[in-house]
C-alpha positions in Angstrom: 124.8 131.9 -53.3 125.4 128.3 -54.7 123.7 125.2 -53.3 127.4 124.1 -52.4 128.6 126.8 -50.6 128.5 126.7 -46.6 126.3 129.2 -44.8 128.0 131.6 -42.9 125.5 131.7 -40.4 126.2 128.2 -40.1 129.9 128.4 -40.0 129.6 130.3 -36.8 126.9 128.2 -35.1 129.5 125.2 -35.6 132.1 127.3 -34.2 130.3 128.7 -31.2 129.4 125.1 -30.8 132.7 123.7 -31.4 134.1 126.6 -28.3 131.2 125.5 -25.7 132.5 122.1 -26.3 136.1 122.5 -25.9 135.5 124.6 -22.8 132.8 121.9 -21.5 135.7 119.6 -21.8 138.2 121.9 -20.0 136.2 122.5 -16.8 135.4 118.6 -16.6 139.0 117.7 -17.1 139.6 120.3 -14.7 137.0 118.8 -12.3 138.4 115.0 -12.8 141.7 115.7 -11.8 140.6 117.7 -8.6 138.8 114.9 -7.6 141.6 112.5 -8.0 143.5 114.4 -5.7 140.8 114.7 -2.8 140.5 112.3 -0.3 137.1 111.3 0.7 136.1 110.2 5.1 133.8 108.2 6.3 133.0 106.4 9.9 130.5 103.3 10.8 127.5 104.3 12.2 128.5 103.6 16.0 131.8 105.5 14.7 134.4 103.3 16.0 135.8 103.8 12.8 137.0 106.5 10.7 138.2 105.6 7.0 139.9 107.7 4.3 140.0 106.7 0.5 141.8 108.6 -2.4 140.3 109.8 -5.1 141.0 106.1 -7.0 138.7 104.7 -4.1 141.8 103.0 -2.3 141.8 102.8 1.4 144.8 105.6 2.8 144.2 106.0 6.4 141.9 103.5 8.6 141.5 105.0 12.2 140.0 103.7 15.5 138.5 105.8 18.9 140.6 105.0 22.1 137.8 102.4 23.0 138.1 100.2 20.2 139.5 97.4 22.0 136.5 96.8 24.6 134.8 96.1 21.4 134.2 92.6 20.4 136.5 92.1 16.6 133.7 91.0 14.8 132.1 94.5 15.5 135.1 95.9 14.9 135.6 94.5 11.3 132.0 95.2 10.7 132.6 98.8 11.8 135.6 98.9 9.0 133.6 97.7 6.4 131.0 100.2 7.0 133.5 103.6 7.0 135.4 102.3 4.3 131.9 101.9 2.4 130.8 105.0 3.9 134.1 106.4 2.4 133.8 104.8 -1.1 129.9 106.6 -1.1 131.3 110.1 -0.7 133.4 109.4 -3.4 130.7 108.1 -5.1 129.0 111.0 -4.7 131.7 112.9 -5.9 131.9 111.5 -8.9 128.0 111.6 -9.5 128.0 114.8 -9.5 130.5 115.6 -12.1 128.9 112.8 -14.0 125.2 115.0 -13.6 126.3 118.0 -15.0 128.2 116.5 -18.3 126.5 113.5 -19.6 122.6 113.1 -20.8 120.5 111.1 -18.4 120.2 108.0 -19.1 116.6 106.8 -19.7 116.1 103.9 -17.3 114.6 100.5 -18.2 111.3 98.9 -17.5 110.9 97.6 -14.2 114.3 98.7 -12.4 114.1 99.9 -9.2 115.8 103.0 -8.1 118.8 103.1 -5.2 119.9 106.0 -2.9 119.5 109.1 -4.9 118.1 108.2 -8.1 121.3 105.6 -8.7 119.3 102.4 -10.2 121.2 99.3 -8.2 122.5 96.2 -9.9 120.6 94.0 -7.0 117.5 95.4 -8.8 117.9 94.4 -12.3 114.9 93.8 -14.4 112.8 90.7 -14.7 113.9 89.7 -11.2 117.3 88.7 -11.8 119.3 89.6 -8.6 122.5 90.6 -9.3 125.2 92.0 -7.4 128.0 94.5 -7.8 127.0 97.9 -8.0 125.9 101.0 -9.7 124.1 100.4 -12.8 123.5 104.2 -13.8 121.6 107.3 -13.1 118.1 107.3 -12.8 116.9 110.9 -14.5 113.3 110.2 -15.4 
């Protein structure tokens, strides 16, 4: 066989490749629009409150137990912030997982600190800087 002519063995690797790949891409698509349509709950820790987010993070449904009002507001606004946070993390979650299974780890940098479940935190950026803001990346080391 000339030098110039593709292996055939080669050919079908790069097909079987190119298949694993399109179906990768299918069942993640698949997965990204399923959790666009879920809604994701959480409630404070006292659970005063209950929030519900969409799968864009936005806030659809804010609810409140019977007591709410023997509760001072600035608890009450406290308690809001925490199930609509609470709700944002499940989404969070959500969306980690999906993000696990398709893309490489990420190798993490020197002197980062690691968050809740491996996430590395912006508030723990290297060299001391303190930031603010979120999510930085994975943390698969």
């Amino acid at each position: 066989m000339p030098a110039d002519d593709p292996d055939p063995a080669d050919a079908a690797s790069g097909a079987a490749a190119l298949a694993a790949l399109e179906a990768s891409i299918a069942r993640t698509e698949a997965q990204w629009q399923r959790l666009s349509a879920d809604t994701y709950q959480g409630s404070d820790p006292a659970r005063l409150v209950t929030a519900v987010v969409d799968g864009q993070g936005t806030v659809v449904r804010v609810t409140f137990v019977k007591t709410v009002a023997r509760h001072d507001p600035a608890v009450v606004e406290e308690a809001v912030l925490a199930a609509v946070a609470a709700a944002q993390q499940r989404l969070g979650d959500a969306i980690a997982a999906i993000a696990a299974e398709v893309l490489p780890p990420v190798p993490a940098r020197l002197g980062e600190q690691t968050g809740a479940e491996g996430w590395r935190t912006a508030g723990s950026a290297p060299g001391g800087a303190e930031l603010t803001g979120g999510v930085l990346g994975r943390d698969d080391r």
